[in-house]
Structures are given as C-alpha cells and as structure tokens.
ZASEGU-511149 format. One line per field, with one value per residue (C-alpha): x, y, z; residue in three letters. Coordinates in pm, 1 decimal. Each point is the difference from the previous one (the first is absolute). Layout:
east	X_...
north	Y_...
up	Z_...
residuo	ALA_...
END
This chain:
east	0.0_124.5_-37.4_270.7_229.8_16.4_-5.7_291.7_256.8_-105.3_148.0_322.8_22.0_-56.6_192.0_308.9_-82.1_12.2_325.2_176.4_-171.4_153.4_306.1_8.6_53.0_-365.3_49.5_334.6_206.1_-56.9_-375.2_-31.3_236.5_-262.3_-343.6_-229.9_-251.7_-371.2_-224.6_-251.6_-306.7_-185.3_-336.0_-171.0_-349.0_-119.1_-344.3_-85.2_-286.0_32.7_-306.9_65.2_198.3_-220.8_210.5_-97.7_-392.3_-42.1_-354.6_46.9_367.4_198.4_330.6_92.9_382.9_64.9_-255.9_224.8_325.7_-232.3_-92.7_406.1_100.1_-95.0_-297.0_-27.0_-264.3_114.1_281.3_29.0_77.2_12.8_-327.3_128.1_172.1_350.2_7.7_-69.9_314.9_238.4_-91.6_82.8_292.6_151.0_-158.9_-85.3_-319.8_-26.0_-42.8_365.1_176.9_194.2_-102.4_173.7_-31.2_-66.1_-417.1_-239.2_-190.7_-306.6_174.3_368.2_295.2_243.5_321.4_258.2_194.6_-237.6_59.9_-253.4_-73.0_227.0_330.1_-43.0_48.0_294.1_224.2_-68.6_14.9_-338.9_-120.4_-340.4_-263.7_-293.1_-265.9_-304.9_-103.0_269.3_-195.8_315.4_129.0_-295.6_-375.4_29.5_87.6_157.9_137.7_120.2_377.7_221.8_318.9_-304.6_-72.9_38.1_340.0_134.5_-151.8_218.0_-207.6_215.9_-267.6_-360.7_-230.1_-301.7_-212.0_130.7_-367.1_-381.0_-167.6_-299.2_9.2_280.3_328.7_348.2_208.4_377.9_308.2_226.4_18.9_-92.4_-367.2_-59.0_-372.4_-253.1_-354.0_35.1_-311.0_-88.2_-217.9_285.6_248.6_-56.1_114.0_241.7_121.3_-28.8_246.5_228.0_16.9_70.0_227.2_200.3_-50.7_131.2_315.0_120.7_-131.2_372.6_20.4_-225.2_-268.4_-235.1_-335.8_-218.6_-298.9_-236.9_-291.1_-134.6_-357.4_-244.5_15.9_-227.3_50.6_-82.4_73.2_-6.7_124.3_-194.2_-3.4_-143.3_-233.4_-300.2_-26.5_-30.9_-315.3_95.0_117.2_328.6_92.6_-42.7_147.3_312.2_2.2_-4.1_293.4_147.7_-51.2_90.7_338.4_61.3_-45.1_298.1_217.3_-6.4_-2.1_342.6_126.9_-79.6_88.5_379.4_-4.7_40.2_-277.9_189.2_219.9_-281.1_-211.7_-308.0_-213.4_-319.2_-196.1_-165.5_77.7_-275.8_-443.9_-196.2_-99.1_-320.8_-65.9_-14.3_-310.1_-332.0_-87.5_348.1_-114.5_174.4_105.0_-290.9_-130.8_114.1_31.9_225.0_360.5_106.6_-0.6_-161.6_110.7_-199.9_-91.3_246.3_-95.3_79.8_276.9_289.4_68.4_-114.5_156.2_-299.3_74.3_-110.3_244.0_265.2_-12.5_101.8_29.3_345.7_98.5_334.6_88.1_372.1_-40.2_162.1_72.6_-339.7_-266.0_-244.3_-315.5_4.8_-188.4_203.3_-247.1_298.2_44.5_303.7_23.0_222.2_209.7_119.6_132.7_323.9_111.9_-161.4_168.5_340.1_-11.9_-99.1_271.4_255.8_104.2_-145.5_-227.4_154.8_162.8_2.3_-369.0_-319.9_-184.7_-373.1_2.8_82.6_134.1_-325.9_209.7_-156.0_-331.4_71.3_111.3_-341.6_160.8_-281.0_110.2_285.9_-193.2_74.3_-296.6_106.9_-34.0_-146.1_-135.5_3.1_-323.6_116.7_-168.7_303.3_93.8_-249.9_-10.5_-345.7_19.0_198.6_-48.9_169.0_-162.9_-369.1_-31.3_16.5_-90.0_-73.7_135.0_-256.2_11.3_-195.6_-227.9_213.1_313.1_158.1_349.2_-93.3_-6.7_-222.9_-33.2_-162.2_-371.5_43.3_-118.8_63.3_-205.4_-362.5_-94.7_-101.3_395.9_97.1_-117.9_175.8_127.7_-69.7_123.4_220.0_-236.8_105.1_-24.0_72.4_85.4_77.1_-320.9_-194.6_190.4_-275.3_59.5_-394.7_32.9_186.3_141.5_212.5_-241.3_-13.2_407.8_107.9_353.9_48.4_-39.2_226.0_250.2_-54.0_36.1_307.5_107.2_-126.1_211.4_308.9_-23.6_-105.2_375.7_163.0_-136.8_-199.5_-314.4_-188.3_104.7_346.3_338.9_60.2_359.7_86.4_-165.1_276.7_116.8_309.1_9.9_155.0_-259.3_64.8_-271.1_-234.0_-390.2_-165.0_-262.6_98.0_57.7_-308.2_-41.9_-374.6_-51.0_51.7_410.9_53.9_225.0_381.6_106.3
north	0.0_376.0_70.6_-302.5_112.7_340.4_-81.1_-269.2_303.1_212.7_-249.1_-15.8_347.2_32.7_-302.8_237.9_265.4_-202.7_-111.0_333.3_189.2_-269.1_28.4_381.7_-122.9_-5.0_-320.1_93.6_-303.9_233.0_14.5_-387.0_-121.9_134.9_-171.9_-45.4_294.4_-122.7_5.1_274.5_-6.1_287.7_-9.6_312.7_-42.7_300.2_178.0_-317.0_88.0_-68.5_-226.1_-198.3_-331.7_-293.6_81.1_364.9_-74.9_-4.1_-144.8_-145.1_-40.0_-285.1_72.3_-377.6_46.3_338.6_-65.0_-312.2_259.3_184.6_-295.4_-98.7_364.7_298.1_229.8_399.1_183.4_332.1_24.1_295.5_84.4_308.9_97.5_20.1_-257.0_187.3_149.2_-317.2_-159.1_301.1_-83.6_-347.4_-15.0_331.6_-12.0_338.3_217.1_76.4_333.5_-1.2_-196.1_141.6_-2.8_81.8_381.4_80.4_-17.1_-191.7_-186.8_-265.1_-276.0_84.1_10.6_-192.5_158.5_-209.9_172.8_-152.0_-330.9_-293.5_-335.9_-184.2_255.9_-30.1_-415.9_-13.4_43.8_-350.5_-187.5_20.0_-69.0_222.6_-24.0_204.5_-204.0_245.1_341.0_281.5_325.4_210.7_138.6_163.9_-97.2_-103.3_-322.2_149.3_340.5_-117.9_106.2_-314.5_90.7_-2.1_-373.4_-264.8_-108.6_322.9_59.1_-302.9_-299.2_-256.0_-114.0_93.2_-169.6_202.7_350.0_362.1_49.2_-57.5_-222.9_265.5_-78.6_-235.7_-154.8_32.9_-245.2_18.6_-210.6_239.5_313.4_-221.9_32.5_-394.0_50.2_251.1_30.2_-319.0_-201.1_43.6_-327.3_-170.1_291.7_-144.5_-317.8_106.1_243.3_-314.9_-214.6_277.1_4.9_-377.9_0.8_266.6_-192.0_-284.3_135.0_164.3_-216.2_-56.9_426.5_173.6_163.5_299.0_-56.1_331.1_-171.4_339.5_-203.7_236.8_-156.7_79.3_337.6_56.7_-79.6_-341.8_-344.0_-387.5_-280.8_-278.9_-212.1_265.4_224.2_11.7_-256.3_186.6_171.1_350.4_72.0_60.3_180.3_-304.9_-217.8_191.7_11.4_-375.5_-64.5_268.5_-239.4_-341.3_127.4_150.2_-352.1_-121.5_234.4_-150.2_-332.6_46.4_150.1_-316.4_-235.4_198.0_-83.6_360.0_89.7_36.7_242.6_231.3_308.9_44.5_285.1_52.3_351.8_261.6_274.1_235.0_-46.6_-106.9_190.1_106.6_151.5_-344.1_-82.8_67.5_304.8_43.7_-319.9_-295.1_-250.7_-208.4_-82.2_-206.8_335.7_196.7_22.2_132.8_-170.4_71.8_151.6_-217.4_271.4_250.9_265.6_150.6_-132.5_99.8_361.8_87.9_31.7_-200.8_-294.7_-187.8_171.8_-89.6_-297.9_-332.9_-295.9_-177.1_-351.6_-71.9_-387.3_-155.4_-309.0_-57.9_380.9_133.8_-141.0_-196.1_108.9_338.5_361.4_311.1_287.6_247.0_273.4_-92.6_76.4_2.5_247.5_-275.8_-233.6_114.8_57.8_-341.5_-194.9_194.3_-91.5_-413.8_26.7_143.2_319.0_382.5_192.0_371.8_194.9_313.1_54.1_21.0_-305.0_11.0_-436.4_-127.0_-372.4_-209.9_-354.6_-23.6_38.4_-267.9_-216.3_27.2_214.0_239.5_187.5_149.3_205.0_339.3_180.8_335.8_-146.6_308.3_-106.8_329.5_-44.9_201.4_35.2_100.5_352.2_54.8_-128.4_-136.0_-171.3_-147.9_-282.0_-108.4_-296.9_-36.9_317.6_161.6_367.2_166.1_339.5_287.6_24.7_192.9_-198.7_-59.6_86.4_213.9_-115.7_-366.1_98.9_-236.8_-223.6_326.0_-138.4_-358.3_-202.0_-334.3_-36.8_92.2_326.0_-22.2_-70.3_308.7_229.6_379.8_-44.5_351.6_-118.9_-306.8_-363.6_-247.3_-367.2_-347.9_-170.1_-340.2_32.1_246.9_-136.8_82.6_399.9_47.4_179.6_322.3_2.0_313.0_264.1_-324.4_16.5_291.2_-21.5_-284.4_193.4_272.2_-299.4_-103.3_343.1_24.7_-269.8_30.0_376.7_-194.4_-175.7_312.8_130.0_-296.4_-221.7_330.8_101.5_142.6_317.4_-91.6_-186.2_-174.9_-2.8_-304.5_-49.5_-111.4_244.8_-169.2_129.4_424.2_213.1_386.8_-1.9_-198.9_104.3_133.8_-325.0_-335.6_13.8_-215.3_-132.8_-9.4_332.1_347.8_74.0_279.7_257.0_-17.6_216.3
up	0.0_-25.6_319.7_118.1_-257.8_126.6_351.5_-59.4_-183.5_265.5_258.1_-259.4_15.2_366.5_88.8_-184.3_182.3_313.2_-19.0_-106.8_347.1_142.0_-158.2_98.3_369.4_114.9_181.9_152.8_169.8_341.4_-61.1_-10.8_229.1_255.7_31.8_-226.8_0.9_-86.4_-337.3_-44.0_-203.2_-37.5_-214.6_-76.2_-134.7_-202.0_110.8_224.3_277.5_357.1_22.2_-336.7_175.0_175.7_284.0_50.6_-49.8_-374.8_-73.1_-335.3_-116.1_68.0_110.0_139.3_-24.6_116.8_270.3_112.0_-4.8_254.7_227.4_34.0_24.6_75.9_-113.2_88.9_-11.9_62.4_-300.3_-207.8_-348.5_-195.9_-177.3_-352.7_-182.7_-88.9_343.6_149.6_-169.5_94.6_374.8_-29.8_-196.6_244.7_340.4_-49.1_-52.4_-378.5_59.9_192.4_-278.8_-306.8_-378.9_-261.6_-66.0_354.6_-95.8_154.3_-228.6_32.9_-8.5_97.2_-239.7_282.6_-10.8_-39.6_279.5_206.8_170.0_-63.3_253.2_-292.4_49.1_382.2_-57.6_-219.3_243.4_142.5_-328.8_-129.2_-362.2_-74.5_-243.5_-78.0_-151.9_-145.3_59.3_79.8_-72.9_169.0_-367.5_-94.8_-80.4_-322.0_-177.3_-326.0_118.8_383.0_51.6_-36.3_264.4_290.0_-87.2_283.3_-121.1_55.3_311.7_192.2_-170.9_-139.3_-261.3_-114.1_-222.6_-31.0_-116.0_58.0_173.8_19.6_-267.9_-96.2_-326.0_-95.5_176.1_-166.1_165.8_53.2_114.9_177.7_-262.1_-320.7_-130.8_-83.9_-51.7_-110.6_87.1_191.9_112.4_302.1_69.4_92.0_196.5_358.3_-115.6_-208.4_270.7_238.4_-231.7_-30.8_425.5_8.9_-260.1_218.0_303.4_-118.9_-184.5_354.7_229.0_127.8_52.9_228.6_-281.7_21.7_-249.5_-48.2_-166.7_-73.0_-163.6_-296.4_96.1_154.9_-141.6_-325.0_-250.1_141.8_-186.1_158.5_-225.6_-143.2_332.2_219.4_-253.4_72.8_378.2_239.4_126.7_-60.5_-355.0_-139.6_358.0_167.4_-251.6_-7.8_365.1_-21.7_-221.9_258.2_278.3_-195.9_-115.5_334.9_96.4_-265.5_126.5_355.5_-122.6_-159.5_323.3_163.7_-276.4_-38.7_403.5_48.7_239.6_309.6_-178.4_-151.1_115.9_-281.5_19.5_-173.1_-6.0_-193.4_-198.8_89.1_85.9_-264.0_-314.2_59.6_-330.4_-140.2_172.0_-36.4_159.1_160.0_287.8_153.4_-288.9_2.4_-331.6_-278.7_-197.1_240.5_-96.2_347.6_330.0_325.3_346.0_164.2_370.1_-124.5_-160.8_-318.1_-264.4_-234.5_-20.4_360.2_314.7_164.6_152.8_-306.7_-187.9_179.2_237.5_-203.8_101.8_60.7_126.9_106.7_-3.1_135.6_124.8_353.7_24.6_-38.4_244.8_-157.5_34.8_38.7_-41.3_52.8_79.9_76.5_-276.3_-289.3_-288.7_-339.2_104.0_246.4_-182.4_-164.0_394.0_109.3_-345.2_108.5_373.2_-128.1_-244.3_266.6_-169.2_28.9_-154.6_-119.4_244.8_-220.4_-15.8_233.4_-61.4_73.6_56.1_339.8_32.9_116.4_29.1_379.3_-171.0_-290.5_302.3_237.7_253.1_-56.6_379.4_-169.7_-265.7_-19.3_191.7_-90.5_-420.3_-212.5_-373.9_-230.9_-216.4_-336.3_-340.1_-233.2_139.0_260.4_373.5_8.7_373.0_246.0_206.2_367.0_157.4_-29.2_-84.4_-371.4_-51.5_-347.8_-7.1_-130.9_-402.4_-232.0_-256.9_-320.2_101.1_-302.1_142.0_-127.0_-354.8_-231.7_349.2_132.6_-70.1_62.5_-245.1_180.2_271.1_86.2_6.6_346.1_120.2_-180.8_210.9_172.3_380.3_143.8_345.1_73.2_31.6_250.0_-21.4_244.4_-315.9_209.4_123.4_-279.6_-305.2_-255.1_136.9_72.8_351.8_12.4_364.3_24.7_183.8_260.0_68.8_-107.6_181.0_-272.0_-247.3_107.7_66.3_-385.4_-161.6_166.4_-146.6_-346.1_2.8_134.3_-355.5_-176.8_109.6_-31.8_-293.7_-153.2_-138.0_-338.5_98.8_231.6_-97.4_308.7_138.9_-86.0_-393.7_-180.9_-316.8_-225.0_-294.9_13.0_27.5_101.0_301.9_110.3_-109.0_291.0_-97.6_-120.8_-373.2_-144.0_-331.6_86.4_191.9_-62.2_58.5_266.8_-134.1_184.6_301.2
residuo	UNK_UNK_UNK_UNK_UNK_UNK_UNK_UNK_UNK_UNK_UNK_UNK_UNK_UNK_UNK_UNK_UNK_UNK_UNK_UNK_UNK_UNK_UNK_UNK_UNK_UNK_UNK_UNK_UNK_UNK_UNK_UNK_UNK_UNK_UNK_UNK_UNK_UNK_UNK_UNK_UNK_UNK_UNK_UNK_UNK_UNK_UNK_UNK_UNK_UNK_UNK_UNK_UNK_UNK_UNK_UNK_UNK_UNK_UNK_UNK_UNK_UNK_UNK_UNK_UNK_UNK_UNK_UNK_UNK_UNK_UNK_UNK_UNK_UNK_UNK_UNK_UNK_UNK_UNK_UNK_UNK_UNK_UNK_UNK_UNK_UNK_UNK_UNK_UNK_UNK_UNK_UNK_UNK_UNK_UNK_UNK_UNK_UNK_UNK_UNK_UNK_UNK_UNK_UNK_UNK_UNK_UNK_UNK_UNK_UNK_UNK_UNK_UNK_UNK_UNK_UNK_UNK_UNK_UNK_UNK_UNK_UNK_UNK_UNK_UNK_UNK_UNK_UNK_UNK_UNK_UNK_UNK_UNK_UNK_UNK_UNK_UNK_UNK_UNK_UNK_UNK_UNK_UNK_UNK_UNK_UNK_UNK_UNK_UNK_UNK_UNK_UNK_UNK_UNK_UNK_UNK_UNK_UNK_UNK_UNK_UNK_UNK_UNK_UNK_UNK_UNK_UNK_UNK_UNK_UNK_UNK_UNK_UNK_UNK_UNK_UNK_UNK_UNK_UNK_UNK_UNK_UNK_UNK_UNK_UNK_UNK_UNK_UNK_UNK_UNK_UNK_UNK_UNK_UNK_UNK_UNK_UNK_UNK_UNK_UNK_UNK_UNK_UNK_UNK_UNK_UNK_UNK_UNK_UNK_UNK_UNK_UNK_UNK_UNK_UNK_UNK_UNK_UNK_UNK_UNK_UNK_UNK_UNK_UNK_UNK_UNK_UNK_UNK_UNK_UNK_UNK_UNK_UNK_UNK_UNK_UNK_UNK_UNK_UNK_UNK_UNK_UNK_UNK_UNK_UNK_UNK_UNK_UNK_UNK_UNK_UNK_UNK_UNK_UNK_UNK_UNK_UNK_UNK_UNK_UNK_UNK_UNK_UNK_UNK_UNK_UNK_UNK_UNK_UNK_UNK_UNK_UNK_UNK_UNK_UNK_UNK_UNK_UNK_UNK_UNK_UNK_UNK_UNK_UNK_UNK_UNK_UNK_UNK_UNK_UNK_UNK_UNK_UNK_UNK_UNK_UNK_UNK_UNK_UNK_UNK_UNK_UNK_UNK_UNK_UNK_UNK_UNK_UNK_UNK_UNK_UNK_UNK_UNK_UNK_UNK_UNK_UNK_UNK_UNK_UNK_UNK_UNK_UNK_UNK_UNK_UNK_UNK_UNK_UNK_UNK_UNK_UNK_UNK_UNK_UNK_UNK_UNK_UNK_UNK_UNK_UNK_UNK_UNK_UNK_UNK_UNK_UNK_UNK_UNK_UNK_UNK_UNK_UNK_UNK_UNK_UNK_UNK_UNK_UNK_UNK_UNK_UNK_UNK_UNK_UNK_UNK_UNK_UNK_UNK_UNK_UNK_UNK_UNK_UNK_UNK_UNK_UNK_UNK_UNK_UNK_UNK_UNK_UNK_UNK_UNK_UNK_UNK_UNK_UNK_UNK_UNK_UNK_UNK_UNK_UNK_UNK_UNK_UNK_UNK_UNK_UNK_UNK_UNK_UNK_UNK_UNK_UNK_UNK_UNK_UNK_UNK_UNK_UNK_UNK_UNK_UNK_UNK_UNK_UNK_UNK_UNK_UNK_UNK_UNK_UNK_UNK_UNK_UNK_UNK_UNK_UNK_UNK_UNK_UNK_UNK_UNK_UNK_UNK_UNK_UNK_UNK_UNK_UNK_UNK_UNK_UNK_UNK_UNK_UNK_UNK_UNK_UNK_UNK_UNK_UNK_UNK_UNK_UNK_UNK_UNK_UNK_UNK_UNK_UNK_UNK_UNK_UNK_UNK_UNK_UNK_UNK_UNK_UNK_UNK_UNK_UNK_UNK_UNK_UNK_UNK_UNK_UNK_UNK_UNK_UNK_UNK_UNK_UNK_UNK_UNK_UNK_UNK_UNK_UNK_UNK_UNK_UNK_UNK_UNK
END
C-alpha cells in the first residue's frame, strides 16, 4: 500500500537521522555510564472533551483500552490545558504560559510561532541520552500546512525525528519525515494508525536507549475520518468512530510496551489538547448525536475557545506500572504546564534555569502522595492575550470583561461556543468549581475576602506573565527589537504604538 511505503522511507530516513544525533555526542559515554533514565510517552489528543472516555462518564462511546490505562493508573480530574489548540501545544512543549513564551518576531500570534531560542520537553532530555520523536500534529511554525516556517519544525526544536503534518487537518494533511514532504494531501482515514505504526516502529528501534515519543494525534479535530474497520460502529457518528480507533490504537501502543518487556521502564501519559469544539454540534451542546462532530463536557461548562471550565479542563491518565498506584483519581489541580518539570525530575536532569517556568514538578502527585500537593497552586485561565481568570484551590474567579473584547481580534465575538457563554463580566464572578464545576452559582458577594485574595493574584500575573494591555516582566522577547510595545505585539489584535 502507499501508505507502508512511505511510512517504511520515513523510518530509513529517520533511522539516518538517528544515528548521526547520535553520532554528534547526544548519548555521551558520561551520560550512559549512569543509570538508565525511564521512557516517556506523551499522547496529545487534539480537541478531545473531558467527558468523552468511559472512564470519565461518557454515555455512549466506548473507550475499553484507555479506560483500562485508567483503572491501572491514574486518572485526574482537575488537569488543565490551554483553550486553543496552538497555545495549548506551546504550554506543553515549554512549561510556560503562551502568553510568556517567545515567537518569532517578538508578536503574539493565535497559535504561537515557538521560537527556536526557546527550550522544548525534548532539549531538556538530551542531556541524558534520549532519542525523540514527534509523531502528528506540531502547529508551533505557524497555522498553516503549505506556508508554515520550516526552521520551527520539531526537528529543529530538540526532536531527533518527526513523521507527521506542520498542523491541523481542516482541510487536508501533508505529511512529512523530518524536513522531507513524502506525501501530499494524505488520507486521513488511516493517520491514527499510521501515526500509531510510526510510534512502534520508534519504540522498537531504541528500545535499548531511553526514548521520548510525542504522539499529537491529528484526530479528533475536524476534519474527522475513521478507517474502514471503525466507520460507521459506534453509536455516535464519525466523532465517536474516530474516538474509537483513538482508543483501540491507544491500546497497541501499550501492548508493545508490554510485549518489548519495557513496562517497568516507561511513564505514558495520555491528555487533551483543549474542551471540545462546540461549534461542531448542534446548537453549540454536549456531543450527543450521531451528527455532532465535537464532543461533550459532560458537567463542565462551555468548550474550545473559552476560558470556562469546559474549555479548559481535559482529561489525562497517567499509567506506570509499579510506580504509579493502581487505581487511582487525582482531584488535586495539574496541569500541562507540569510535565516538562515532572518528565525532567523522572528522567534525573533539570528543567531551564535561565527562564521562569510556569510548570511545577507533580512526581509526588503521579506517585499518590496527594499530601504533598502544592496548596498555594494558582492556574492562570488565559484566552490568547487576555487574563480571563484565575484559579487557587476550589476556587476560580473570572475577572470583569467587557462583551466582545476588541483586544481578541476576530476571537472578539466568539463564534465557538453558545451565545449564552459569551457574555460581558462587569464585576468579577466567583465559583467552587470542585464543588460548582458547571459555574451556575456566582459566590463572590458571599466571600468577598476571596475575592480580594484572587484579584491579587490575578494582578501578580498581570506584572509578571502580562496582559492585553501589559508585557509582564518576565515575557520573553529574542529577536532585537528597539523597545518593547507598551502591549504585547499581536498578530490578531490591534498593535500598541512603542514608548
């Protein structure tokens, strides 16, 4: 078939490209004459909703395997993405707040332009030896799968190999092995497995190395597609069936951990991009009916695009045998930003000391001592540019915005989600979203102190991450510029004019 023959030069080519990072002293003699770090997995599934897994209450979809990486692991339900799919990709791959990161050309777009001065979860493992792969979706070198800007591609951002598309699949995929286009307009019926193949392939060729897979699935973002084995079984259209194939190939992965008897040496993590896409259901609801190409939120409110918890809780599951308790729920708030400090902890190096990191290392979380969770955590709730909401324990509190926020560009009037989410905040709105998580019951003329506590908090990151109208202290600005704007530079906004 095509689709082997491509996949089979891409491994020549990778497999080339292998050895020579290896060559270039990667894996020094020092690094492995110490032990053995562990395996990471890390699958990113694109615009997947919090309440679309059997294991976190989905009504309809069968999610067998990824439900049985929940019973032996771990499952959170209070993890946190980004709201956007770009965004959500620069906080995962940085352990940093998109708004704080640099892009090329000091702007701030949608989806970022990742810098390449900026240091990704796959540069802070190559010290120890690691071999990397991105498998999928990057959407860090711009938003566009014929014009995106080839020196921002994963395999100059610290990945050893990619096989995969420069970004989303809205209207076609162009798949590539490391910088060579090897096939247009691919189909996308068969990416997961394909993308699946290309994982165990890479699994398999550096089993003997400690190995870092990024597998950003390009599903279940629309344009949607399911091969011939799952179209058209499950109960809820093409969303579910993709969904599905999600959840079998998940499956395949872990099977080939087990079967290469590497499951005592590997840490797989599986989450979401972002809420569901609300837009792609009928009359912006839950993913319910065959027709709907989004998924559901299940008690959370909202999707994609907002900074409700719909929006932006996912779900995640964290399975490691023998090192993460069987079992378990994690109701302590985590989130992507963690994980490039929790991977670098595992792995036994450090995340950058250059930089402020937004992440905090949650391996006492991962490892059911939930005592030991930070109770001073904050989450920063942003939509691009703006600081929407913060959140520190139960409590999350919107900050007062005007209705269609001219600072948000073309996402001023969102077009996403119902019309009855997009609503102006004259004063701030508190919520107990561990108790509240639907955000029904406003509770901030009830404990007012709180709020004062919040908005304190929410300036702290005004100054120090910034704002639609602030550069924080601590944005980071590579390439020369004369002075800094007194507002972030936005390729979606109006630009302020320079001090």
């Amino acid at each position: 078939m095509k689709w082997n023959l491509a996949l089979t030069l891409c491994t020549l080519l990778c497999l080339v490209g292998g050895l020579a990072s290896a060559a270039d002293g990667s894996g020094s003699a020092a690094t492995q004459a110490t032990e053995r770090p562990p395996n990471f997995i890390l699958i990113f599934v694109d615009d997947l909703g919090w309440a679309d897994l059997g294991c976190y209450g989905a009504p309809t979809l069968r999610t067998p395997r990824i439900d049985q990486m929940a019973a032996e692991g771990m499952r959170f339900t209070h993890f946190y993405a980004q709201p956007i799919c770009g965004p959500s990709r620069a906080a995962l791959m940085t352990g940093c707040q998109p708004m704080r990161v640099a892009e090329v050309g000091n702007r701030k777009n949608v989806h970022p332009e990742l810098h390449p001065d900026e240091i990704t979860i796959a540069e802070v493992l190559r010290p120890r030896g690691y071999a990397s792969i991105c498998i999928g979706k990057w959407d860090l070198a711009r938003h566009s799968q014929r014009t995106f800007l080839p020196r921002l591609m994963p395999t100059h951002q610290g990945f050893d190999e990619f096989f995969g598309t420069p970004t989303s699949n809205d209207q076609l995929v162009d798949l590539y092995c490391g910088e060579d286009l090897i096939e247009s307009d691919a189909p996308m019926d068969t990416l997961t497995q394909r993308y699946t193949d290309a994982a165990i392939d890479f699994i398999e060729r550096h089993r003997d190395q400690p190995f870092f897979v990024y597998l950003p699935h390009s599903m279940v973002h629309t344009r949607l597609a399911a091969s011939p084995a799952f179209l058209g079984k499950s109960t809820r259209g093409l969303y579910g069936d993709a969904v599905e194939e999600l959840d079998h190939h998940t499956g395949r992965l872990l099977d080939a951990v087990q079967r290469l008897a590497l499951t005592e040496r590997t840490w797989v993590i599986f989450t979401s991009d972002n809420g569901p896409w609300l837009s792609k259901n009928k009359a912006f609801q839950d993913g319910v009916l065959p027709t709907d190409h989004g998924g559901s939120a299940g008690p959370l409110r909202s999707g994609k695009v907002s900074t409700w918890e719909g929006g932006v809780r996912v779900p995640c599951i964290a399975w490691a045998p023998g090192r993460v308790p069987a079992g378990t729920t994690c109701d302590q708030l985590a989130s992507t930003l963690d994980i490039l400090p929790t991977l670098a902890r595992l792995a036994g190096t450090e995340p950058p000391q250059d930089r402020v990191l937004d992440g905090e290392d949650i391996t006492p979380l991962l490892e059911g001592r939930f005592e030991e969770a930070n109770p001073d955590k904050v989450f920063h709730y942003y939509l691009l540019t703006h600081l929407q909401a913060v959140r520190q324990g139960p409590w999350k509190l919107h900050l007062p915005r005007p209705l269609h926020p001219p600072w948000l560009g073309r996402h001023a009037k969102n077009q996403h989600i119902h019309p009855r989410d997009d609503i102006a905040m004259p004063k701030p709105q508190l919520y107990n979203v561990v108790e509240n998580p639907g955000e029904t019951t406003d509770r901030a003329n009830e404990h007012p102190e709180i709020v004062a506590r919040l908005l304190a908090v929410a300036e702290e990151a005004r100054q120090d991450i910034g704002d639609h109208d602030r550069v924080g202290a601590n944005m980071r600005f590579f390439d020369p510029m004369e002075k800094r704007p007194t507002a972030p530079n936005t390729a979606f906004g109006q630009p302020k004019k320079k001090r």
